[in-house]
N, C-alpha and C positions, 0 to 999 in steps of 0.2 A: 435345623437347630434354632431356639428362639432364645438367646440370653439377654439380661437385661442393659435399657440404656438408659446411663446418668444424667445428671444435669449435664456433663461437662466439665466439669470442674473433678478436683481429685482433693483426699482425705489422706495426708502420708501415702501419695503412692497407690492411693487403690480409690478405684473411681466412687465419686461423690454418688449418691440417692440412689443407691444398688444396694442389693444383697448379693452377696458371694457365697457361690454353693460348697460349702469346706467347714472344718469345724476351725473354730473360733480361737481353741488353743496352739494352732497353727499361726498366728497371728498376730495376737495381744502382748506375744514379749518386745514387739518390735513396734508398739507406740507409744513413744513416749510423755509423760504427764503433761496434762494441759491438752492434747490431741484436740478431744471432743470438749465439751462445755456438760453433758450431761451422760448417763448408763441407766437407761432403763430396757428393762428385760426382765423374761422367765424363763427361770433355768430349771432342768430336770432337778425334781423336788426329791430323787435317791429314796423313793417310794415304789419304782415299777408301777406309775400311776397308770388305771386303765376306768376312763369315764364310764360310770352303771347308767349314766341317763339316756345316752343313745342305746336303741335296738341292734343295728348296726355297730359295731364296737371299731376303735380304732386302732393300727397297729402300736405297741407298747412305745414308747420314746425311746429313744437313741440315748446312752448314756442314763437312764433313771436309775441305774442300780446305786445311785451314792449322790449325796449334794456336792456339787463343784467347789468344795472348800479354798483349796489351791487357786482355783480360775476368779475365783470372786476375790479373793484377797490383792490378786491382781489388777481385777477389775476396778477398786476401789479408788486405785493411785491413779488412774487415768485421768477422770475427768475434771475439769477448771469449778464445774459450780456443784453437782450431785450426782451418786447415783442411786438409784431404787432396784432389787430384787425381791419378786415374788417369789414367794414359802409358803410350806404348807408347815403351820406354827409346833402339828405334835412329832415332828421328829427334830426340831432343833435343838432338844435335851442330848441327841445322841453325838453332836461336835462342838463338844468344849474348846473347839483350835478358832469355831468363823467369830471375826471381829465382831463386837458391842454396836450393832446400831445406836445411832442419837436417838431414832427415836422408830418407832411400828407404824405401818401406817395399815388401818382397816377397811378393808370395801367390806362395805353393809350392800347384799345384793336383796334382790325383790321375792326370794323364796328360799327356803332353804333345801337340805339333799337328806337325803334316807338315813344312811349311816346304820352304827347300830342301835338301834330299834328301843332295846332294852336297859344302855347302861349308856347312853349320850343324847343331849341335847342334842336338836337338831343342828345342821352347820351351815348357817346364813355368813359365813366372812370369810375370807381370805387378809393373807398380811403382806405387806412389802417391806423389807428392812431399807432403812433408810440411813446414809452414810456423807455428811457432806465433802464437798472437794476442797481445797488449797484455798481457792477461791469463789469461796461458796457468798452467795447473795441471793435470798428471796426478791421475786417480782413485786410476789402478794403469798404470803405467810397464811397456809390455811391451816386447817385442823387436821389432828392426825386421824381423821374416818375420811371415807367418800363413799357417795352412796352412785351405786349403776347396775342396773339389770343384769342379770343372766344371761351368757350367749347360746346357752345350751349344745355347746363347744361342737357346732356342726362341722368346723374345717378342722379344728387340733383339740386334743383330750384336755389340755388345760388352758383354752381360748377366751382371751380377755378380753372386753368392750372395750371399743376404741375409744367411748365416750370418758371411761377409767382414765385411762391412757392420756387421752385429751386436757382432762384435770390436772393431773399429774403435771403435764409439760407445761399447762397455764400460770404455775407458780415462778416460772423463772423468764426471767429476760436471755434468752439462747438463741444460738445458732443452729448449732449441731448437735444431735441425738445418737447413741452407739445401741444398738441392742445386738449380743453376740448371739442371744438364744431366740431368734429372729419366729419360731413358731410360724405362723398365719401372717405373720405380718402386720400387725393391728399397732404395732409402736412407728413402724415408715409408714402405716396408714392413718395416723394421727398427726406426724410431722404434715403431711402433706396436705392435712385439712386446712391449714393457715393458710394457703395460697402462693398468688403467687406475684411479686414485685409488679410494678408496669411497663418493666424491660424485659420480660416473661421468665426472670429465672426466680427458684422455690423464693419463698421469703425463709424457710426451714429446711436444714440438709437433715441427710440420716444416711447409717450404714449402717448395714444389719450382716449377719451368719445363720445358715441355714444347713446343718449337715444332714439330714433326713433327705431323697431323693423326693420323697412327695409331700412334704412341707414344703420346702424349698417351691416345688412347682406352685404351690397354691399360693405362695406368699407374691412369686412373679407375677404370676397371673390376677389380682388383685388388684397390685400395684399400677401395673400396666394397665387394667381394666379403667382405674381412675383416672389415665394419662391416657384415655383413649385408646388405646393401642389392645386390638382382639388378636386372640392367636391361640389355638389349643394344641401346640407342637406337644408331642407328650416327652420329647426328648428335652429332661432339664440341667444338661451341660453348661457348664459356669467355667470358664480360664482360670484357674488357678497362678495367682501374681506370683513369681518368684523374688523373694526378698534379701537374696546371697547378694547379688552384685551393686 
């Protein structure tokens, strides 16, 4: 069994710069606001999203049959400075209940995708709704586009560049990072590009959720990959905290 090891340190209770193999809604009633400093994540865009760009196809997402309305509106109250969810912009006509972002924000990527053919412009962007917290303060206040390559989503069907990701988190003076729809892992692999203090602990925490049996693995395996630590156990059992007592 290889499951992951933290900084050390604990998040309410569940250990710091880990992902926990469990679904997120298991979880999130019992943090209370201010927890984190930020929420960024991609959550099942409630499309049955399945990538035409690989030959190889991956298995459908966990939970795609609907946008987490519920889970997001939850999400929102948590964090001290923002959160960010990515969407896929033409189905958010269909839930008049998810909160008003302040504001969109657009990845402008370096190619666009097929679609169709005859009655759409090609689709060069994706969006992240943007929602600020209690205690919301810009770093540095950018625009609402960002420009980053295509991953050609070889680990997960809706796989985001870390260097996205990286942007994203550049805007705020943080601590801690929450991503509940943990995917590949590309948001704990962005916190963890900041380094690390000269007492060797992160300069950036992060917790993530990962309910997918083989997301979950690729996201540890990653992670662990940057922290040195090799290991291709295929068994990816995660403790599940119990939060009763």
């Amino acid at each position: 069994m290889m499951n992951m090891i933290g900084c050390g340190q604990e998040i309410g209770g569940l250990p710091c710069c880990t992902i926990i193999h469990g679904d997120c809604d298991d979880y999130i009633d019992f943090m209370p606001q201010g927890l984190f400093d930020l929420v960024v994540t991609d959550p099942p865009y409630g499309m049955e999203f399945v990538s035409c760009y690989r030959k190889i196809k991956h298995a459908p997402i966990i939970g795609d049959s609907f946008l987490p309305i519920d889970t997001i509106k939850k999400l929102i109250e948590i964090p001290k400075l923002a959160s960010y969810f990515f969407c896929r912009w033409d189905n958010l006509w269909d839930h008049s209940d998810l909160p008003k972002p302040r504001s969109v924000i657009t990845w402008i990527k370096n190619n666009w995708s097929m679609g169709d053919l005859n009655h759409e412009h090609g689709r060069a962007t994706e969006c992240a709704l943007f929602y600020p917290g209690t205690d919301h303060l810009f770093k540095f206040r950018g625009p609402d586009f960002l420009y980053a390559s295509r991953t050609h989503n070889e680990m997960h069907p809706t796989q985001k560049p870390e260097e996205l990701v990286k942007k994203m988190l550049d805007w705020y003076d943080f601590d801690t990072v929450l991503d509940p729809y943990t995917g590949s892992g590309t948001t704990a692999l962005a916190a963890m590009s900041y380094g690390r203090n000269s007492d060797g602990t992160p300069k950036k925490h992060f917790l993530g959720f990962e309910v997918d049996d083989i997301h979950f693995a690729t996201a540890r395996d990653r992670i662990n990959a940057q922290r040195g630590i090799v290991g291709n156990d295929p068994d990816s059992s995660q403790p599940t905290l119990d939060f009763s007592s």
